[in-house]
C-alpha positions as CSV (number, residue, x, y, z in Angstrom):
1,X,25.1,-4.7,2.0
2,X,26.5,-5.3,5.5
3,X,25.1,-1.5,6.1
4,X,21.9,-1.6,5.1
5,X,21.1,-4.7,6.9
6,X,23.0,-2.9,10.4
7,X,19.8,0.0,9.3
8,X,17.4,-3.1,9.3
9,X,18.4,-4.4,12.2
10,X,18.1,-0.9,13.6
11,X,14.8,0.2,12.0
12,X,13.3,-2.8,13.9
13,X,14.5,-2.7,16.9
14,X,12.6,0.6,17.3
15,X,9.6,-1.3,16.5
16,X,10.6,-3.6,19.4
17,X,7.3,-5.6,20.8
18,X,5.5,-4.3,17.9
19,X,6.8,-6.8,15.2
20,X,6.3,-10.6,15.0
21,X,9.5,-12.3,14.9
22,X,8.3,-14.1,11.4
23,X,7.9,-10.8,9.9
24,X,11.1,-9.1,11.3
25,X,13.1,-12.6,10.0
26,X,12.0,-11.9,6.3
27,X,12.9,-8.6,6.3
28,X,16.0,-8.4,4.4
29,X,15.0,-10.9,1.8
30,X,12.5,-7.9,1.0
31,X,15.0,-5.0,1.6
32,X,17.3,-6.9,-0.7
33,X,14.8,-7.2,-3.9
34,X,14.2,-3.8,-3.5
35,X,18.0,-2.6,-3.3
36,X,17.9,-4.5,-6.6
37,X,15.4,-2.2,-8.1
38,X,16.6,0.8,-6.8
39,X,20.2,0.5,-8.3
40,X,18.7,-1.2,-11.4
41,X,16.4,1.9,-11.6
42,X,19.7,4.3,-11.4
43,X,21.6,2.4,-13.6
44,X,18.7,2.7,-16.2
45,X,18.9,6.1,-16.0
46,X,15.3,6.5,-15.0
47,X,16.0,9.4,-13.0
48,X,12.4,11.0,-12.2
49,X,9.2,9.3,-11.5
50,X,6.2,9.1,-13.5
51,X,3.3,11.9,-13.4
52,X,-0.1,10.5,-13.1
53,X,-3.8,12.0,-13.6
54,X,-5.5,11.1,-10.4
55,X,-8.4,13.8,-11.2
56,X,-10.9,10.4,-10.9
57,X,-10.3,10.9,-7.5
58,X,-11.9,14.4,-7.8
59,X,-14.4,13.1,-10.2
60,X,-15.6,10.7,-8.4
61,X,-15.7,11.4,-4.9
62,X,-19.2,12.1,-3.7
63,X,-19.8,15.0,-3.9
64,X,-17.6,15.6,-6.6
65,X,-14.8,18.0,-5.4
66,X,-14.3,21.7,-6.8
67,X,-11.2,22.6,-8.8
68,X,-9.5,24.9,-5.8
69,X,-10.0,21.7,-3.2
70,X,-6.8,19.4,-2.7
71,X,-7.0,16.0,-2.9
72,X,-4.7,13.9,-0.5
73,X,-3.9,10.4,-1.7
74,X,-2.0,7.8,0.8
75,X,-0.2,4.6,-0.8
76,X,0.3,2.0,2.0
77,X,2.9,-0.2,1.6
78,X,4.1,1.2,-1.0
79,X,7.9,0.1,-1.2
80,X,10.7,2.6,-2.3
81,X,8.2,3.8,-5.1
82,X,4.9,4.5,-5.2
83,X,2.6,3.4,-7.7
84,X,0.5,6.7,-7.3
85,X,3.7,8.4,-9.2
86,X,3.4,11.9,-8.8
87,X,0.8,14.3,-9.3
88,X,1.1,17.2,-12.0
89,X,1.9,20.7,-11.1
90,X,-1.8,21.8,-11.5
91,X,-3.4,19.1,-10.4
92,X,-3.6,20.5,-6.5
93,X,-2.8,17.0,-5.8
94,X,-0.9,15.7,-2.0
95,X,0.1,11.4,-3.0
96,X,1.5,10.7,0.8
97,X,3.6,7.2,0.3
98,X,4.2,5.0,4.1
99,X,6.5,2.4,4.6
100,X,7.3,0.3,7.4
101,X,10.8,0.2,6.3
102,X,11.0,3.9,4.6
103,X,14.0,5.1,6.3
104,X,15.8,2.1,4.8
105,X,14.5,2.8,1.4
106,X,14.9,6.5,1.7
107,X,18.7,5.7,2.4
108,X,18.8,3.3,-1.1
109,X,17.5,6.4,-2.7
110,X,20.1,8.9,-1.6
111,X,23.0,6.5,-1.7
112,X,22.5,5.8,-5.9
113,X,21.4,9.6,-6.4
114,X,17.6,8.8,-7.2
115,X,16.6,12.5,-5.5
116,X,13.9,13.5,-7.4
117,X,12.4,10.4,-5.6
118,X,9.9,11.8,-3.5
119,X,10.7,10.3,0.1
120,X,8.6,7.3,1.9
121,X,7.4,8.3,5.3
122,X,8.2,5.5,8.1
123,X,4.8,4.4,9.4
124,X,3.5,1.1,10.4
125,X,-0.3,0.2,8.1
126,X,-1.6,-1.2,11.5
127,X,-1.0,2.8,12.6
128,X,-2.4,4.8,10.1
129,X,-5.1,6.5,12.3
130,X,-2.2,7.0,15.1
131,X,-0.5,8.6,13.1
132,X,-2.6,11.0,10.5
133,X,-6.1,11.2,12.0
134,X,-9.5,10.0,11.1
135,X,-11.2,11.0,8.0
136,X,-7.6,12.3,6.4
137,X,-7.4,11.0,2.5
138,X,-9.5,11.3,-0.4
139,X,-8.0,8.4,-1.2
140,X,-6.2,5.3,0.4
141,X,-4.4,2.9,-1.5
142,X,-2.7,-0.6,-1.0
143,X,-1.2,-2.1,-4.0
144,X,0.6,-5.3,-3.6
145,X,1.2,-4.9,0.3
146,X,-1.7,-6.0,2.3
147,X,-0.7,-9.4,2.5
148,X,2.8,-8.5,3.4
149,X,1.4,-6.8,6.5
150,X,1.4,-8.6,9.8
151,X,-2.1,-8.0,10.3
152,X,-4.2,-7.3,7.0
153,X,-7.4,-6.9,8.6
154,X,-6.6,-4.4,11.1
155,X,-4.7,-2.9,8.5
156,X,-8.0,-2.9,6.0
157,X,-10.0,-1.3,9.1
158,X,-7.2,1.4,9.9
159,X,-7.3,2.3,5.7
160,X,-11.3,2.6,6.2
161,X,-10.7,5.0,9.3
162,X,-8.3,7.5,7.2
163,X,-10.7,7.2,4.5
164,X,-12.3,10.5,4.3
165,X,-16.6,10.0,3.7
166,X,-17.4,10.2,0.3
167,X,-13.8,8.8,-0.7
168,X,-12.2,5.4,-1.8
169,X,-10.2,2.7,-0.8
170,X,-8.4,0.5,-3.4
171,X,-6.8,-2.9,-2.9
172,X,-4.2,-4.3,-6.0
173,X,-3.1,-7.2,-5.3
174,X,-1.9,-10.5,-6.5
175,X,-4.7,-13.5,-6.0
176,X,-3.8,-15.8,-3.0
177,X,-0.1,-15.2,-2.8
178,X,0.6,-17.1,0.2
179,X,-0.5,-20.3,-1.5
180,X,1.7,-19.5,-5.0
181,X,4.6,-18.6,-2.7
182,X,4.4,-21.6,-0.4
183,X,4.0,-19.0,2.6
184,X,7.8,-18.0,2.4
185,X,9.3,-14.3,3.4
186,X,6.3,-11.8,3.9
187,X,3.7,-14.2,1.8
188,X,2.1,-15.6,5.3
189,X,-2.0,-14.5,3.3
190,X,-3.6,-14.9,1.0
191,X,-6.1,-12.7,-0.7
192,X,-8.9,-12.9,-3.3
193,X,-12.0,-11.0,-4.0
194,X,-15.6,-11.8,-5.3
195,X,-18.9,-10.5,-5.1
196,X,-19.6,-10.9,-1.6
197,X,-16.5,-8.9,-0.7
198,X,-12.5,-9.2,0.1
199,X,-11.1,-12.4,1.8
200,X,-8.3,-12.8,3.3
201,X,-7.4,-16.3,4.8
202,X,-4.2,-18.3,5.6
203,X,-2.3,-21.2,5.5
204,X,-5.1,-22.8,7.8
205,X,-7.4,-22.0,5.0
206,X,-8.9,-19.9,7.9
207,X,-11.1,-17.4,5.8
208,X,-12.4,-13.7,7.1
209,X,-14.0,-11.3,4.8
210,X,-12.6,-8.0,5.4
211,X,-15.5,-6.0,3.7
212,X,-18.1,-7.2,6.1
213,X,-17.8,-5.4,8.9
214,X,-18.1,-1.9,7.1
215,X,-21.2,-3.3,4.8
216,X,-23.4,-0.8,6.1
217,X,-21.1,2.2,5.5
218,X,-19.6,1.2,2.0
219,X,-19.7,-0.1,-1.3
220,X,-18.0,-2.3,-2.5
221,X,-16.5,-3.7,-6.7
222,X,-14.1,-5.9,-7.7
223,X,-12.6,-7.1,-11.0
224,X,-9.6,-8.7,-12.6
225,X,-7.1,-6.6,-13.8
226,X,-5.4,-7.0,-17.5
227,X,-2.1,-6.6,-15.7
228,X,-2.2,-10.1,-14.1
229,X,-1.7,-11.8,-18.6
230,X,1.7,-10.1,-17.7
231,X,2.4,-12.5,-15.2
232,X,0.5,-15.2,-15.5
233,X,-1.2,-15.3,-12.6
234,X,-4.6,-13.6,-11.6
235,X,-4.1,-9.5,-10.0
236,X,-7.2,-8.0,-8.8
237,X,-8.7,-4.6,-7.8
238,X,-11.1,-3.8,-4.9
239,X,-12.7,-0.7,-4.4
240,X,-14.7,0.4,-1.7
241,X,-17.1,3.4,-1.2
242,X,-16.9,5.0,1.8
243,X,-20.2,6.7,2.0
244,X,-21.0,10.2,3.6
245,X,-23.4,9.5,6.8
246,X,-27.0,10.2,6.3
């Protein structure tokens, strides 16, 4: 363990300025849960990730995207695994998966033999735009991150940017975190969604609705996902529509 937490201490010092102290202090706590489930995952023997059918995606983006057309997916946040999986072998499918602390994961991965892993790029959410352009993704996703981030609602706004017109982007996450975990580790936000959009607040109870700003650009839906009877606790999904320009 004493290595991976030298590569921590690395990895952030070449973030330097860049990241709050409160955020670089509950680092390990994270990296450690999710050494956890790497070697669990070896020792399972669950040596491939899943393949999932994002053709939705193609389906549903507006206009609806011809066969020969790739589709390029982006999973923020998304840990050592992404839950995008990875796309069939027809599917002309590109699932991009960032990570603040992807070199640390990537290392997990090599170190236990998980190789058929694909491999977490190391950027920062609050640089998505920085880093891959404007209008990039058919779709961007953030599933059980966003509140980990240091700053959700620039993060939000830099997901909309990468967003290409005509495509999604989807929010998972657990309802008001922050509260349930007593604002510990990474849990400094809450989040929650109704009608009138996507809130995030904190321990102030200092509320912002990230949805508003982009109102006149996008759609927006929200519901409660089935997943959350498995822990007991609400999960919800929010999808915004990026629309084309008129």
């Amino acid at each position: 363990m004493s290595r991976i937490f030298a590569a921590i201490a690395d990895r952030l010092a070449r973030f330097g300025s860049r990241t709050n102290p409160v955020w670089r202090e509950s680092t390990p706590e994270e990296v450690a849960y999710w050494e956890g489930v790497i070697r669990a995952r070896a020792t399972e023997g669950i040596l491939t990730p899943p393949q999932q059918d994002h053709s939705w995606v193609r389906e549903q983006f507006d206009p609806a995207l011809p066969a020969h057309e790739i589709i390029r997916l982006l999973d923020v946040g998304s840990g050592p695994f992404s839950t995008l999986g990875v796309a069939t072998a027809d599917s002309r499918t590109e699932i991009v998966a960032t990570d603040a602390l992807a070199d640390i994961y990537n290392r997990l991965l090599d170190q236990v033999g998980l190789l058929a892993y694909p491999r977490i790029r190391p950027v920062k959410a609050e640089e998505l735009s920085r880093v891959f352009g404007l209008d990039s993704f058919h779709l961007v996703q953030c599933a059980n991150a966003l509140d980990h981030c240091e700053e959700p609602a620039k993060v939000f706004a830099e997901m909309v940017a990468v967003c290409r017109p005509g495509g999604f982007v989807r929010i998972v996450s657990f309802e008001n975190e922050g509260q349930v975990q007593g604002y510990q580790g990474l849990h400094h936000w809450n989040l929650r969604a109704d009608d009138a959009g996507l809130w995030l607040s904190d321990r102030e109870s200092r509320n912002t609705n990230l949805f508003a700003p982009f109102r006149k650009t996008m759609t927006f839906r929200w519901q409660h996902l089935e997943e959350g009877k498995r822990y007991g606790r609400p999960v919800f999904e929010a999808v915004v529509h990026k629309r084309r320009a008129a």
